[in-house]
C-alpha positions in Angstrom: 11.3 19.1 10.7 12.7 17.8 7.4 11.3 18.7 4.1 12.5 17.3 1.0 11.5 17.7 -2.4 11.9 15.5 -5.8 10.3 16.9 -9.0 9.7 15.0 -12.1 11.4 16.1 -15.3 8.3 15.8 -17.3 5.7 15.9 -15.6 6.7 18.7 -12.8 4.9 16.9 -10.5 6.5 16.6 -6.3 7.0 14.2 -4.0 7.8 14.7 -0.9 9.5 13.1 1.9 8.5 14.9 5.4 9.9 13.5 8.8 12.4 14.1 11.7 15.5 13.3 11.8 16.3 10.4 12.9 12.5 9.3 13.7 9.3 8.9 11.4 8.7 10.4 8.4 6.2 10.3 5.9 5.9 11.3 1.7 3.2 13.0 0.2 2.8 11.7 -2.9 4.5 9.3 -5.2 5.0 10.7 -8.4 8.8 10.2 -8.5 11.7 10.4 -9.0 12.4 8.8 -5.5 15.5 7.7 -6.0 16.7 11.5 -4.5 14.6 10.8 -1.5 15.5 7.9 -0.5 19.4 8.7 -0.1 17.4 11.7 1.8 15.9 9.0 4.4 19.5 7.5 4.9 21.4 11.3 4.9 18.5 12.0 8.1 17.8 8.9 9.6 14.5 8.9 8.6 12.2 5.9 9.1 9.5 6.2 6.4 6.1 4.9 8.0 3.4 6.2 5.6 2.4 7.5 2.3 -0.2 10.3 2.5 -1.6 11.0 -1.2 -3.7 14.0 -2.3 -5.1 12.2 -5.1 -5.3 9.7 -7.3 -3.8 11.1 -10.7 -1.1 9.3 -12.3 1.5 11.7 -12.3 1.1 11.6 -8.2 1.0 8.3 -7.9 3.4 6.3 -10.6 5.9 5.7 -8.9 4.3 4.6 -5.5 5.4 0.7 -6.4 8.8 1.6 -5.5 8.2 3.5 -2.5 6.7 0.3 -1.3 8.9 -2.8 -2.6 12.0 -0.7 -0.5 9.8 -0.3 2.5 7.2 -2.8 2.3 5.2 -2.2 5.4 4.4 1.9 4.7 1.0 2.6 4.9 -0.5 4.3 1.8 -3.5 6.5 2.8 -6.5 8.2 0.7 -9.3 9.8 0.7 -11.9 7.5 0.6 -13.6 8.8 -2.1 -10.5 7.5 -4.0 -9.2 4.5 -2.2 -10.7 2.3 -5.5 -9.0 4.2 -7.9 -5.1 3.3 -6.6 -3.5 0.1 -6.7 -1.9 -0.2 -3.2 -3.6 2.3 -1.3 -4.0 0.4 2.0 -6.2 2.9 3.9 -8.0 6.3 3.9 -7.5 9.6 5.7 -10.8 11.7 6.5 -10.5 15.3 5.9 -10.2 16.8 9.9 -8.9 14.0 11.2 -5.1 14.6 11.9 -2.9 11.5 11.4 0.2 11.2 13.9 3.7 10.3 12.3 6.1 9.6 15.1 6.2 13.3 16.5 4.4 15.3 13.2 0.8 16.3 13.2 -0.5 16.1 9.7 -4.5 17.5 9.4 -5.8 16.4 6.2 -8.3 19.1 5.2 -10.6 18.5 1.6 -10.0 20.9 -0.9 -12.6 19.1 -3.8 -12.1 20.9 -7.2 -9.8 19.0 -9.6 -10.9 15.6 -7.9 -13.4 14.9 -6.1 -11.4 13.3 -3.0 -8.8 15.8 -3.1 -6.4 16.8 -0.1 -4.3 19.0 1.3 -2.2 18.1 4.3 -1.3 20.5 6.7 1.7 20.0 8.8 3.6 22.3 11.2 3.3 25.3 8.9 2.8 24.3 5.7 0.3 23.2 3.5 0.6 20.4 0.9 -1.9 21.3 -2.0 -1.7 18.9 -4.5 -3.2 19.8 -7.7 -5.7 22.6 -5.8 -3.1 25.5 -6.2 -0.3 26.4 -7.6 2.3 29.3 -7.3 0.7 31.8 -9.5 -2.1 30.0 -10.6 -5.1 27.0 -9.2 -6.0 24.0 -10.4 -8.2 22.8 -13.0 -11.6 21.3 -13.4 -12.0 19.5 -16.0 -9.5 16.4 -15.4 -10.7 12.9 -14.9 -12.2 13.2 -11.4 -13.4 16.3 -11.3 -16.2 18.3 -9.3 -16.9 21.9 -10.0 -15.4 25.3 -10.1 -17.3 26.2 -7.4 -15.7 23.5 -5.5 -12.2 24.8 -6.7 -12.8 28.6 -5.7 -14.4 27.4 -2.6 -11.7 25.3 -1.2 -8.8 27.9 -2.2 -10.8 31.0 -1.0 -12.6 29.4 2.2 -9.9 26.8 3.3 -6.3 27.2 2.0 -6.3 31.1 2.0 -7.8 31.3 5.5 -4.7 29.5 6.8 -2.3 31.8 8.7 0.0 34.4 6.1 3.0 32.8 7.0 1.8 29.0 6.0 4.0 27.8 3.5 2.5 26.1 0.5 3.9 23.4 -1.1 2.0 22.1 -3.9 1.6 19.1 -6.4 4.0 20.8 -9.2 7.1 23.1 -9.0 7.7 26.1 -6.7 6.5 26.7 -2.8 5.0 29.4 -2.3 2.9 31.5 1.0 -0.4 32.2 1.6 0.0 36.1 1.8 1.7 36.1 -1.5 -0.8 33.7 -3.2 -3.3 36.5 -2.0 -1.5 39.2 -3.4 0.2 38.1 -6.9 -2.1 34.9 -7.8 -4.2 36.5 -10.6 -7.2 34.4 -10.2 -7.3 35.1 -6.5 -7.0 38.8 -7.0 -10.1 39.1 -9.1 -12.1 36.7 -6.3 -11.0 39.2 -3.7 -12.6 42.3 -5.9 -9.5 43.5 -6.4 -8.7 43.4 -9.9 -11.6 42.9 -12.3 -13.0 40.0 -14.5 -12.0 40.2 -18.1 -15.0 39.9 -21.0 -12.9 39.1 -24.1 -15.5 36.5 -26.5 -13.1 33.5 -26.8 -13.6 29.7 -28.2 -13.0 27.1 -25.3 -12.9 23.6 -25.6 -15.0 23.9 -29.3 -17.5 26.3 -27.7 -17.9 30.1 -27.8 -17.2 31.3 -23.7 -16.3 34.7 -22.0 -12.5 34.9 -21.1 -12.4 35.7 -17.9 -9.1 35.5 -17.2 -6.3 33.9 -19.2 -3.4 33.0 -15.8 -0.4 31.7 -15.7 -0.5 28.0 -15.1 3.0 26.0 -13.2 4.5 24.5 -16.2 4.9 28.2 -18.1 1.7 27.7 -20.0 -1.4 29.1 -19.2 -5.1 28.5 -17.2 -8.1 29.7 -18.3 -11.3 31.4 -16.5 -14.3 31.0 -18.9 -17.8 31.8 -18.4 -20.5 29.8 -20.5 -23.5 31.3 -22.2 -25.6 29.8 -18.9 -24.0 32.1 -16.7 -21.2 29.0 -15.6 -18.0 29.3 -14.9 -15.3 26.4 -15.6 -11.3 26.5 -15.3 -9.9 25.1 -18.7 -6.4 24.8 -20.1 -5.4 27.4 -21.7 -4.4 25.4 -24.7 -8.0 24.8 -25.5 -8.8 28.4 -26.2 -8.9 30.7 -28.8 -9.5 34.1 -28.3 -11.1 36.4 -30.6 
C-alpha cells in the first residue's frame, strides 16, 4: 500500500493520497497542496477513484476543486451529517460501513467531538483522524460544528485507542503517530487513564473564570486547554483563550 502525505504551509493541515500501485487509490481529505500528490499518482500509477473526507472544515476541504477538475469523475464522500455543508460532496459514507477502493478496505468509524459528522477512516493498519487527535494532543470542541467533550473523550478513549497498539495514526495536521504511544505520552489521555492527575489551577477561559485542567500541547506548537466550568462541565478550548491566574 501507498501512503503519501502533503501538508499545508499555513494551515498544517494533510491530505493524503492512499492507493496501490498501479491500481486505485483514494485521498483523504483535500486541504492541499496537491500539486505534490498528483506527481505522486503518476510516480505509482495510481488511479484516483474517490475522495473520502473527515469533515467539513475549510482547511480540509479548500482545495477539493482541483482534485476534481484533474479527475472529474472521483467520488467525493461524507458523512451525511455534513454532505450540505461541502460544495461537491457527491455522496456519504456511514460510519461501519467499509467502502472498497480497487483492492483497499477503508471502515469509516465516527469519532463526533470537533464536528458533529466527524470520521476517521481505517485502512490496513492505520487510522486517518482528522481533527479528533493529534500527536500529543486531541481535538477541540468549540469549532463551528461541534458536539461535546464528552463526545471527544468518548470517541478517542472508546474507539481510536481500542484499535490494535501497532495502528498507525495519521491525523488531520502534522506528524503520524501509534496508538501505544498516544496512550503513553498524550497528556490528556494519561490523565483519562488515571494515570497522571487533573490539574486545579483557577484560570479565565474564553471571558469566564474555569478550572485548568490541563494546559497540553496542541499540533501547531501552541497549546490546548482542559477546563472545567463552575457547573461541573468540562470543554476543550484553545489555549490562546486562557489566562491563568
Amino acid at each position: 500500500m501507498v501512503i503519501e502525505r502533503s501538508m499545508h504551509p499555513q494551515f498544517l493541515s494533510n491530505t493524503y493520497l492512499v492507493g496501490q500501485e498501479g491500481g486505485e487509490g483514494f485521498f483523504v481529505d483535500a486541504g492541499g497542496p496537491v500539486a505534490p500528490l498528483v506527481a505522486a499518482t503518476e510516480r505509482h500509477a495510481i488511479t484516483p477513484t474517490h475522495v473520502l473526507l473527515t469533515h467539513h472544515h475549510h482547511d480540509h476541504v479548500a482545495a477539493l476543486g482541483e482534485l476534481t477538475a484533474r479527475w472529474p469523475g472521483l467520488d467525493v464522500l461524507i458523512h451525511a451529517d455534513e454532505r450540505d455543508l461541502v460544495a461537491g460532496a457527491t455522496g456519504t459514507m456511514a460510519p461501519g460501513e467499509a467502502l472498497r477502493v480497487g483492492g483497499l478496505e477503508v471502515t469509516p468509524l465516527h469519532t463526533p467531538g470537533h464536528t458533529r459528522g466527524m470520521l476517521s477512516l481505517l485502512v490496513e493498519g492505520n487510522i486517518f483522524t482528522g481533527d479528533t487527535l493529534f500527536k500529543n494532543s486531541v481535538g477541540g470542541v468549540r469549532a463551528p460544528g461541534h458536539t461535546t467533550y464528552e463526545d471527544l473523550r468518548s470517541s478517542i478513549m472508546d474507539t481510536l485507542l481500542e484499535l490494535p497498539p501497532e495502528t498507525v495514526i495519521r491525523p488531520g495536521h502534522t506528524e503520524p503517530t501509534t496508538v501505544a504511544d498516544e496512550r503513553e505520552q498524550n497528556a490528556f489521555v494519561r490523565i483519562w487513564r488515571g494515570l497522571d492527575p487533573e490539574g486545579a489551577e483557577p484560570c479565565t477561559a474564553l471571558g469566564d473564570p474555569a478550572t485548568l485542567v490541563l494546559l497540553g500541547d496542541d499540533y501547531d506548537g501552541g497549546h490546548k486547554a482542559w477546563v472545567r466550568w463552575p457547573d461541573g462541565s468540562d470543554d476543550i478550548v484553545p489555549g490562546s483563550q486562557v489566562q491563568r491566574g
